[in-house]
C-alpha positions, 0 to 999 in steps of 0.5 A, spaced: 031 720 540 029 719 533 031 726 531 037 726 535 040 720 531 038 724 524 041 730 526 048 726 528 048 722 522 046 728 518 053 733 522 056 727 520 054 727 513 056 734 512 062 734 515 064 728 510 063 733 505 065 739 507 072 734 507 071 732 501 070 740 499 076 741 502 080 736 498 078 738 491 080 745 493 087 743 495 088 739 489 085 744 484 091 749 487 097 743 488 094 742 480 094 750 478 102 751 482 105 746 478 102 748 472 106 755 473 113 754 474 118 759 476 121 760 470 118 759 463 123 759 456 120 760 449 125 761 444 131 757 441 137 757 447 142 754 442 141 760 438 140 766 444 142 766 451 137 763 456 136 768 460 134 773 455 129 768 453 127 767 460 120 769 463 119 769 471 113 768 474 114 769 482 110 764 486 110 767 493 108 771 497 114 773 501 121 774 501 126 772 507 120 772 511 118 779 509 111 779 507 110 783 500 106 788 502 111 790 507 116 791 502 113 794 497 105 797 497 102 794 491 106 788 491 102 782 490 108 776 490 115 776 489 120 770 489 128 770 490 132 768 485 134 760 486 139 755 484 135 750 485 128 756 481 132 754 475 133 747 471 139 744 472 140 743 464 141 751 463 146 753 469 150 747 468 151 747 460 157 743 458 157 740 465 159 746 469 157 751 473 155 758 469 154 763 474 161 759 478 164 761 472 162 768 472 162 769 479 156 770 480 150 769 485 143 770 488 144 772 494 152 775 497 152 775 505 157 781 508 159 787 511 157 792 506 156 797 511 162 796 515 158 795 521 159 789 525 151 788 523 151 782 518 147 783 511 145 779 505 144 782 499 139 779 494 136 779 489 128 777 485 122 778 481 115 780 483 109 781 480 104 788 482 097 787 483 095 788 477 099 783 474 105 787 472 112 784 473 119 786 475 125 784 477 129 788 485 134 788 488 134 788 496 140 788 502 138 786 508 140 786 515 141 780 519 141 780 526 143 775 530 135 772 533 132 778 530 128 778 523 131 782 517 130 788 515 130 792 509 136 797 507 135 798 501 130 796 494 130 798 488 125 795 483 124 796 475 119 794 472 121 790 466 120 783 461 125 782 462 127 780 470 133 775 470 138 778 475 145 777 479 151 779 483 157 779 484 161 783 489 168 786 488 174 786 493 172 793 496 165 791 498 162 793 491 155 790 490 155 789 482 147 788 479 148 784 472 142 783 468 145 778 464 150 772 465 155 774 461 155 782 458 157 789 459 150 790 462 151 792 470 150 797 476 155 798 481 151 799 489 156 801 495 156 804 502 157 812 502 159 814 508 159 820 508 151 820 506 151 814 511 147 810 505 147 805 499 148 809 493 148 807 485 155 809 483 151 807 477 143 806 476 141 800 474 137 800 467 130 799 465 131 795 458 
């Protein structure tokens, strides 16, 4: 009887430290995700644009549901451009909305194809396995109760990730590197390759 009320208490003491193990593991990662935020800025923005200055850091490990490995091998992490990704004080200088004003957007639900099948394009950053980092541009299919799918990825190896886009009146995808240049490339549906071709490849910096 004795050894069964030793072995309980000390299951019971074991298990009380098993739960504070726990704890101090989920503390130490909550600490170490809020010390690495999305998006870091090291310059002076009254002087150079923000999304030159901007360094991203991707914080998960899919997109869309997709897990980075099945997106492209290598890949550890890759996060979607946000609004929400990025601070307030920078979209919105002046008080209004910049991407708004330049008619840009992360993300461009359509028909690109023509097909009644609806997608998203979309764009990101990721980081390989071996800490290198990126920016990508990806179209989805969404079918209806079914998982996205992959039509097409393009990613480049850059310092410099920033990414948006815009579409045209004749369902022409344009990919901007910056919100306010000349730096873009144009994606749209070829029918007669029945595939999404670069009219012009986006550059590597």
């Amino acid at each position: 009887m004795m050894y069964d009320r030793l072995a309980l208490r000390l299951t019971h003491e074991l298990q009380q430290l098993i739960v504070a193990l726990c704890c101090i593991l989920i503390s130490g990662a909550v600490v170490a995700h809020a010390e690495q935020p999305f998006m870091t800025v090291e310059g002076d923005t009254s002087s150079t644009a923000w999304w030159v200055l901007a360094d991203f850091h991707p914080l998960t490990t899919e997109v869309r549901g997709i897990p980075v490995s099945q997106i492209r091998k290598g890949w550890c992490k890759a996060t979607e451009f946000r609004k929400d990704l990025i601070p307030r004080q920078l979209l919105f200088e002046g008080g209004a909305d910049a991407m708004e004003a330049s008619r840009q957007s992360f993300a461009i639900e359509g028909n690109f194809d023509g097909s009644p099948m609806k997608q998203v394009a979309l764009v990101g950053v990721y980081e390989d396995c071996k800490g290198a980092r990126g920016r990508f541009v990806m179209i989805l299919d969404l079918p209806a109760g079914g998982k996205p799918s992959i039509r097409l990825l393009e990613a480049v190896k850059t310092p410099h990730q920033y990414t948006a886009l815009s579409l045209q009146d004749d369902k022409t995808i344009v990919v901007w590197s910056c919100m306010d240049c000349d730096d873009f490339a144009k994606l749209k549906w070829d029918r007669k390759r029945h595939k999404f071709a670069w009219l012009h490849p986006p550059s590597s910096d």
